[in-house]
N, C-alpha and C positions, 0 to 999 in steps of 0.2 A: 306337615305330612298327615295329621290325624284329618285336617277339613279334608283332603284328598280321598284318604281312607272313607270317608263317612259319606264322602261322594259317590264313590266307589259302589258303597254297599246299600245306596239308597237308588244307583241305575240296576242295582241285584238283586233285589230285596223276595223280588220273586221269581228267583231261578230254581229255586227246586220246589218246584210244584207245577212237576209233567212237564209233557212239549209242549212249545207253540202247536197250534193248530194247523202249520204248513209241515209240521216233520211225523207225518202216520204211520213212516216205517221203522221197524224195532231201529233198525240201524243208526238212522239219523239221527233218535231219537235219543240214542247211546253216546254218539255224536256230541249233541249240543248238551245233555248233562253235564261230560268230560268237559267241555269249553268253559261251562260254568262254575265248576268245581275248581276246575284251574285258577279261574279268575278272585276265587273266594278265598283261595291260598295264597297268592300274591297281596292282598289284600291285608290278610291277615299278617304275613310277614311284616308287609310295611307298617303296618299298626303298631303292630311288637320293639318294631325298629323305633320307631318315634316315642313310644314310653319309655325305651329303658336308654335315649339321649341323652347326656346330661346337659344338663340346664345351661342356659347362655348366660352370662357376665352383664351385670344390668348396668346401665351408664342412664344419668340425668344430665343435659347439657342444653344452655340457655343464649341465645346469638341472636343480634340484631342486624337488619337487612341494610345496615349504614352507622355511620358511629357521627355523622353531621347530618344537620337537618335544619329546617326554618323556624321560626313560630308560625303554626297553624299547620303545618306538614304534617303529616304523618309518615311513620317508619314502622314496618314491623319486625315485631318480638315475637319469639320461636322458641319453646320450649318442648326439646326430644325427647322422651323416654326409649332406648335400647333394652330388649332384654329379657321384658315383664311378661308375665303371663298373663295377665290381667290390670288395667289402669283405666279404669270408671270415673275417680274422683278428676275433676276440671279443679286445677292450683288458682288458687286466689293472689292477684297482684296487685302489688299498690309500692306506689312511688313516691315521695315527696315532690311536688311542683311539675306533677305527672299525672295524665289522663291517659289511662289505662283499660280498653275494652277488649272482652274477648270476642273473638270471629270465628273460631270453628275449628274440631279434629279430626283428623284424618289418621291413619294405621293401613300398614304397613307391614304384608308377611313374606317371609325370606324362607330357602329352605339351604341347607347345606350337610353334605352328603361326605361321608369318610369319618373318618375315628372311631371303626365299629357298629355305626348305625346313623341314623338320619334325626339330623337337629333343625327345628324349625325355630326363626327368631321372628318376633314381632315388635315393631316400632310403631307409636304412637308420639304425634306430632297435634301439640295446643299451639294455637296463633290467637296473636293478641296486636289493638293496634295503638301507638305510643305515639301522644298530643302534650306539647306543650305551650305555655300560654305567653311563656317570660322567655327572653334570651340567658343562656349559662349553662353549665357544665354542672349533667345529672350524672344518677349513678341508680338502675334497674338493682337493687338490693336479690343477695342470695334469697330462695325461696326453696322451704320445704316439701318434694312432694311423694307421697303415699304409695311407693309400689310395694306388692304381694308383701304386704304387712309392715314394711321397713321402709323406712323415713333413709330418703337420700335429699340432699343439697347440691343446688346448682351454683354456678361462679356469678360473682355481679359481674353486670358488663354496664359502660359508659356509653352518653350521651351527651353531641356537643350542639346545642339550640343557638344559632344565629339569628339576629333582626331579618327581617324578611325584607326592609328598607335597600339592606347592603347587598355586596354581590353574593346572590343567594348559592351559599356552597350544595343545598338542595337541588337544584335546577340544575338543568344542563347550561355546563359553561361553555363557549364554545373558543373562546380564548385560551388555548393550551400553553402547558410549562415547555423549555428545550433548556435542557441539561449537557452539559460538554462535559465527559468522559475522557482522560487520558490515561494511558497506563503508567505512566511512572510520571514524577516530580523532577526527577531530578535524569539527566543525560546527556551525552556527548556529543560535539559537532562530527555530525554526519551519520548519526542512529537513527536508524528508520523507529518510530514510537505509532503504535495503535492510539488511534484516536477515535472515539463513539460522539455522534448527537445524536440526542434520545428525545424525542416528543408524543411530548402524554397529550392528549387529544379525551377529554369525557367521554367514557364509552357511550354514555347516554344520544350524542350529537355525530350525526352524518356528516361525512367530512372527506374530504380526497386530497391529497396533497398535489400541487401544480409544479413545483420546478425542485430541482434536488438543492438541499442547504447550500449558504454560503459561508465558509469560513477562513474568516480574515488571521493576518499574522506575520508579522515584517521576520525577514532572516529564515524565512521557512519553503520549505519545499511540500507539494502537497499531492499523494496521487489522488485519482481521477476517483471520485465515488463510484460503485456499483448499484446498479437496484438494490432497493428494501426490498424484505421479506416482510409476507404479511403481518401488521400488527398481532400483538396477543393483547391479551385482558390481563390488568393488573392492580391492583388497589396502593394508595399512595394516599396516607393522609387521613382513610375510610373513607375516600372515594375509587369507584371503577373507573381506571381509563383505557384507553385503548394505545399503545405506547410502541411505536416505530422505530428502531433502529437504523442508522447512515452510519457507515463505516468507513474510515481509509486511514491514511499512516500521514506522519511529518517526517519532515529529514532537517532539524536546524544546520543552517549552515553559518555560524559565528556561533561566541561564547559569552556567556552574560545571563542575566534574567531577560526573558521574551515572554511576550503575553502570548496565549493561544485563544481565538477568538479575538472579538464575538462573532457567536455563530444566528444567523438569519432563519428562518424556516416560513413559507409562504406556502396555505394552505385553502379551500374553500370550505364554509362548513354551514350545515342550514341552522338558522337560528332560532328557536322557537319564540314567537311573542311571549310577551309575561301574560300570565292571569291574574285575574282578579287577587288579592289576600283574601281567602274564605276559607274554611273550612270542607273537604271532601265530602262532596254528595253523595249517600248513598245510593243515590240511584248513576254516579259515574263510574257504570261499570267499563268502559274501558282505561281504568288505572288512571293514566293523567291528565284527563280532558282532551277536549277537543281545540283549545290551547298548544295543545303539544303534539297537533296532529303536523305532518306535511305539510297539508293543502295550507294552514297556517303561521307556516315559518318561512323565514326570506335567507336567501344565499348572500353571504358575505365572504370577499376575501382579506382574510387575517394574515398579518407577520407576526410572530413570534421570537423573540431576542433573547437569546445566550448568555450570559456575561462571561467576561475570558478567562479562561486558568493559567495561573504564571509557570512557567519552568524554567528550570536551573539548568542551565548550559554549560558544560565541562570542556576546556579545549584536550584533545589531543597530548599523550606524552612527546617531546623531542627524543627523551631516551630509549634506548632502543626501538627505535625506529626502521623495519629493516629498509634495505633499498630497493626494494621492487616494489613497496608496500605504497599500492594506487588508490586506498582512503575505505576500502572494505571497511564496515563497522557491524558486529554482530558475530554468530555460532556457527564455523562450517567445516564443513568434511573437504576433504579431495581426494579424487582418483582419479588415473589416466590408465590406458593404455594403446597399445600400437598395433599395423596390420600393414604388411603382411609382418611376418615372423623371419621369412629371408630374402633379401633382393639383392640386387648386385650395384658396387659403387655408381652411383649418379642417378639411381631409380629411388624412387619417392616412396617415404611411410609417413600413413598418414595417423597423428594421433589424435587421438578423441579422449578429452579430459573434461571430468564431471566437478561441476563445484554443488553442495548441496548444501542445505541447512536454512537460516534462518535471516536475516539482514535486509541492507540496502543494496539490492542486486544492481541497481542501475551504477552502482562505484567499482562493479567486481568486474574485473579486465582478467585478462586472457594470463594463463601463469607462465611464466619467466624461463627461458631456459638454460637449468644451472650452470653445463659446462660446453659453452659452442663451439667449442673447438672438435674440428671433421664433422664438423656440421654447416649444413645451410637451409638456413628455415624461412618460411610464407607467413606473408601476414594471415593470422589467423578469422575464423569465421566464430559468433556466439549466437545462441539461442536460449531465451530463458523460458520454462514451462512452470508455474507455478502450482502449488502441488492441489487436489480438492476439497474444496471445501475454506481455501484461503481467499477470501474476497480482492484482497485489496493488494496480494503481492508480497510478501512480507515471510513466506519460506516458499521455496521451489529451487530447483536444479536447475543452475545454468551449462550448457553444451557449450564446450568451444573443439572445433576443429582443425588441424593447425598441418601443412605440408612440411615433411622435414628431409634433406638428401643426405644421405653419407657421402663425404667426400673421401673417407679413407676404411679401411675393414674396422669394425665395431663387433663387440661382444653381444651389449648391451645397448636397450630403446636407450633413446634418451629420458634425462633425468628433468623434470620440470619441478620449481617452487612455487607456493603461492601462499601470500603475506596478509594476516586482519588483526584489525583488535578486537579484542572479548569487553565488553563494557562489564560485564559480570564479572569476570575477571580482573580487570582492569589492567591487560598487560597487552602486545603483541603476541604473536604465535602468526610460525612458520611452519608450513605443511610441507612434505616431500612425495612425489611419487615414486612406488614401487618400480626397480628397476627389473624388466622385463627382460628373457632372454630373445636375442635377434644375431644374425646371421649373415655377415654383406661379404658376398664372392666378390673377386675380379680386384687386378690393380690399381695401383693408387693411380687418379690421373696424373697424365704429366705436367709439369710448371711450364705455364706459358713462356715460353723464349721472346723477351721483347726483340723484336723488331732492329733490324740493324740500321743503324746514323747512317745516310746518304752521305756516299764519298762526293767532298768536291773534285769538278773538272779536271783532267791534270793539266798542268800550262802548256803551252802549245810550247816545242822544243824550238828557238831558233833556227832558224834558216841556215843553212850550211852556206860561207861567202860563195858569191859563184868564181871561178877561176877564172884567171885573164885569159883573156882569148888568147890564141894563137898567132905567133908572127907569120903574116901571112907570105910566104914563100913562095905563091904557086898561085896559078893564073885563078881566078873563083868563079865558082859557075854562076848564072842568073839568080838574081836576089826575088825570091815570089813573096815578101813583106818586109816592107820598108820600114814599119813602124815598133812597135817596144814589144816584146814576148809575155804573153802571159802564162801566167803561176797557176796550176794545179794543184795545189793546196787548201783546204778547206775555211771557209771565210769566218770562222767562230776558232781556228786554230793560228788566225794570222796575227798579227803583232799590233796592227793597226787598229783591230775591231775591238782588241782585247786593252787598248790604250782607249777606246772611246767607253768604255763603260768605264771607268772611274769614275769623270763627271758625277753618273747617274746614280751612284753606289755613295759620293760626299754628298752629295745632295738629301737622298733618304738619308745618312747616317744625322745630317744635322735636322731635319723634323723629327725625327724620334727623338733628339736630345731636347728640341725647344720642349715638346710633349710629355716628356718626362719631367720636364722642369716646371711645366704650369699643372700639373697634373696634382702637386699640393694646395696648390690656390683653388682648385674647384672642389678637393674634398672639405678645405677649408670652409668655403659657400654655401655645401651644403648644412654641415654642419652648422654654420650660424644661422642657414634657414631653419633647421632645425627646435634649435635653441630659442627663435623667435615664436614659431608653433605652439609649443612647449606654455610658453610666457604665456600666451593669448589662452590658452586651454584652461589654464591655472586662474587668470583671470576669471575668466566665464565659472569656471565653475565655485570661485569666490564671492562670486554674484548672487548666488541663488535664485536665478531666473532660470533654470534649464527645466524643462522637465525629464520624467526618469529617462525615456529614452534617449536625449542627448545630452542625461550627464551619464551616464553607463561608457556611451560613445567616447568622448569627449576625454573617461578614465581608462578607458583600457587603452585609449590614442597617447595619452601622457605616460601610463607603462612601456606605451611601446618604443615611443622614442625616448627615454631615460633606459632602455635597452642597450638601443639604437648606437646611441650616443658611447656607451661606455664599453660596446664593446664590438664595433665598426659594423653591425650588422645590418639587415635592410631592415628600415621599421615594418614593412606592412609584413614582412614574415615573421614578427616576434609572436607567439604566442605566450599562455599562460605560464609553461614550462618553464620557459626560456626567461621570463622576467620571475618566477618563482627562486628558477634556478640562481639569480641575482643577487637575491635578496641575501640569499644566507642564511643565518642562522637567526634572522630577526623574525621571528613567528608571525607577530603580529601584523607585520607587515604581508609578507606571505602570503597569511591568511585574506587580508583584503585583495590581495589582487589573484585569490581563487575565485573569491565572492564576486570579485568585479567585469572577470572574464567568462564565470558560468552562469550571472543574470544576461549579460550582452548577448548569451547565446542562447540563454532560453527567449530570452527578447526575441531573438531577429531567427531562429528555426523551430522552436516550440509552436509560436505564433499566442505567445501568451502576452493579453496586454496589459499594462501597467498604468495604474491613476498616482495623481501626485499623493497618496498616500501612501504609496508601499515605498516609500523614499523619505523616510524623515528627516528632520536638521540635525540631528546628534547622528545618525549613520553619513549624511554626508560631509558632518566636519569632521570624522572621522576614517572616512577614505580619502579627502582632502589632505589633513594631518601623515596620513602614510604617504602619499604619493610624495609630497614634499620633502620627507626623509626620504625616500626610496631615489630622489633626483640629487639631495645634496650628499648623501652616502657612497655613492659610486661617481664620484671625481669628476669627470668629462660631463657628465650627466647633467 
């Protein structure tokens, strides 16, 4: 504020002495004195202000432009002064096994305004440039320096000098590190887990990344990357890199130790030629030669390799378990409710229930309806929105929409559950929705009246005998038909018609009995075709010649007729459930044949393709090993 001040008063110096030679009138001339006077009062102010500031907090502080270097590199060393009023003397430095030159001072003025008045700070900055001859680990020694009377001390800072032969940690590297990030060590089958690849890239080296990482990992589930944000600057090691972030989630689906990774990163980056080993020419004033320009560096594309992180895989409790509980894993809320408020029996409410929070949304199904009785419900609709700012999926509210009819008068919406585990917790939890008041006029429908049994025919009543004729006594008139009288009676009521359909009635009764009788021989048939399937499957895939996709095929084909088998069912309509539901109480088993039926279906509708490594030998003599108890455990199987 004072150089201000003094600025001030040297554009002034001759304001009071008369007018300029443009103001002749008293007026103006009254004018610009007033202007001038003002301005020598402002002046003054600020003057006064800035003496009676107090003083600023003086700091000595000593940092080097890299904490690695080459032999024959140079790095420069920075010593700040904050504070001073005055700092004339240039600090003497000296290093062992260090060549130390100074380069020049610069200062530094600041003003800052509040606490009663106007404080000006001045900074003053020595540069120095730091040569070494030897490879090893220096140490810039504290040094004393002389501000406004008083001896302050800066902190040593270190020096780490590599052979310039090796890969010189000075230069630009262009071969980046990739780091794999997971959030936890330790988790449960079917936990969605945040997972990071982080690639340091030297900020010094032009570089673009070409395709998004790869990251490999048997037993896992992986969503889809989103774009990176742009790099930021970070120092690692006391080097500057430039460090990118890839984000997305796993979902283990089995329990065990699993590696995660390795992860890939494929990037282009310009490389600079090496230069000569010399010493920096003074006269290269653009910093790192002409060595390190563009025009003389070549484009290479680099991979970059991860090594994997292991985690620990936790199955699932059996206890408490609820039953609607469809394999949520994670933190959530619920809510429902319903619209309208009053309808009348057999008119539709439609409810809309919200799951929110945090997890594996892709496992979260639609919730359960507690009590369905005078109810008839739609299969429902879901939408999941994930909330901002989440990349990868991993908290947002899933919608389900769900049609429900009263079939009788109700108080109350209906009541829906919904069933997860808290890995944090480590327990189950059942949600309930709030029961809503609603309204349903009109009588109950009526119960359908089945249908009444078709009466059989009645039997046609025999014929009444005809009477004897009459003795004839008396002369007879002309006879107009000679031949036999017919019957007016109806030919489905006559005795005749009604004796010729037996025949046709023993007849069907005995194919439906042959039919019934060979009718165990062909389930038997099947059956042992079955059986024989079954053998050939087991075979093959005792083999290990399949690859993934026809041993996925191949296991959920042998689930389905050890189904099939044990409990008369069609095999091509077993599902996962339905052989789950088999299993019982044997977990492990269970488990493989969720694993076996939700790769088969990421296979053949995800459109995700498998190499023979995402199939190893210990996973499938270990879906082998189940399928084979899952066949000799249920009897007929």
């Amino acid at each position: 504020m004072r150089m201000s001040a003094a600025i001030f008063f040297r554009q002034n110096r001759n304001g009071g002495q008369g007018c300029p030679p443009a103001d002749h009138s008293l007026e103006g001339c009254a004018t610009t004195t007033l202007r001038r006077w003002r301005g020598w009062l402002v002046a003054l102010v600020l003057l006064l202000g800035s003496v009676g500031a107090p003083a600023a907090d003086v700091s000595v502080k000593a940092s080097l432009s890299r904490s690695v270097t080459v032999i024959g590199e140079p790095v420069q060393l920075q010593i700040k002064v904050t504070g001073a009023k005055r700092t004339d003397d240039i600090p003497d430095m000296t290093a062992e096994g260090l060549e130390i030159r100074y380069t020049g001072t610069q200062s530094h003025r600041s003003f800052q305004f509040g606490g009663g008045g106007t404080r000006s700070e001045v900074s003053t900055i020595f540069t120095y440039e730091v040569t070494a001859d030897k490879n090893g680990k220096y140490t810039v020694p504290a040094i004393t320096v002389d501000v406004d009377g008083q001896a302050h001390q800066t902190q040593p800072v270190a020096l780490t000098v590599q052979p310039s032969s090796a890969d010189d940690a000075a230069r630009p590297q262009a071969r980046g590190i990739v780091e794999i990030i997971v959030a936890k060590k330790t988790a449960y089958v079917g936990e969605m887990i945040p997972v990071e690849i982080r690639l340091y890239v030297d900020s010094r080296v032009k570089w673009q990344p070409v395709a998004m990482p790869e990251l490999s990992g048997e037993g896992i589930t992986k969503q889809k990357m989103p774009e990176p944000n742009r790099p930021e600057v970070v120092t690692k090691n006391g080097i500057e890199y430039d460090l990118m972030i890839f984000k997305t989630a796993i979902t283990p689906g089995k329990a065990g130790k699993i590696s995660i990774g390795p992860a890939e990163v494929i990037y282009n980056a310009q490389v600079p030629r090496a230069r000569p080993n010399r010493p920096r020419s003074p006269f290269d004033i653009f910093g790192g030669g002409i060595f390190d320009d563009e025009m003389f560096s070549q484009t290479q594309q680099i991979k970059v390799r991860g090594e994997p992180v292991e985690l620990t895989v936790k199955p699932l409790p059996v206890t408490g378990k609820p039953r609607d509980f469809s394999g949520a894993v994670g933190k959530f809320q619920f809510s429902a409710d319903g619209s309208p408020s009053a309808v009348k029996i057999g008119d539709p409410v439609t409810m809309k229930m919200r799951i929110t929070g945090r997890g594996n949304f892709d496992r979260v199904e639609a919730p359960a309806l507690r009590d369905p009785a005078g109810w008839r419900g739609y299969p429902p609709s879901g939408v999941f929105k994930k909330d901002d700012g989440d990349e990868v999926g991993l908290s947002g509210t899933k919608t389900f929409e769900m049609a429900v009819i009263p079939e009788e008068q109700k108080t109350q919406m209906p009541v829906f559950t919904f069933s997860y585990f808290d890995p944090e917790a480590e327990k189950y939890v059942m949600l309930t929705s709030e029961p809503a008041p609603l309204r349903v006029d009109g009588a109950k429908a009526p119960v359908a009246t089945p249908a009444p049994k078709p009466v059989a025919a009645p039997t046609a009543p025999e014929p009444a005998p005809t009477p004897p004729a009459p003795t004839t006594t008396d002369i007879l008139g002309p006879l107009d038909d000679a031949g036999p009288r017919r019957s007016f009676t109806p030919l489905e009521q006559r005795p005749e018609f009604l004796r010729a359909q037996i025949v046709p009635g023993v007849v069907l009764l005995l194919l439906l009995a042959f039919r019934l009788r060979r009718r165990p021989d062909a389930t038997a048939a099947r059956h042992s075709a079955l059986r024989r399937e079954k053998s050939a499957l087991l075979a093959k895939l005792r083999g290990g010649q399949m690859t993934p996709p026809e041993f996925l095929d191949a296991a959920a084909r042998v689930a389905q007729i050890a189904t099939a088998l044990a409990t008369g069912s069609d095999a091509a309509s077993v599902d996962a459930t339905a052989a789950r539901a088999l299993a019982g109480t044997d977990t492990a088993t269970a488990e493989v044949i969720d694993e076996v039926f939700a790769a088969r279906s990421e296979l053949l509708f995800a459109g995700g393709g498998r190499d023979a490594s995402r199939i190893s030998g210990d996973d499938r003599k270990r879906v082998l090993a189940a399928l084979e108890k899952f066949g000799r455990k249920n009897g007929k199987a």
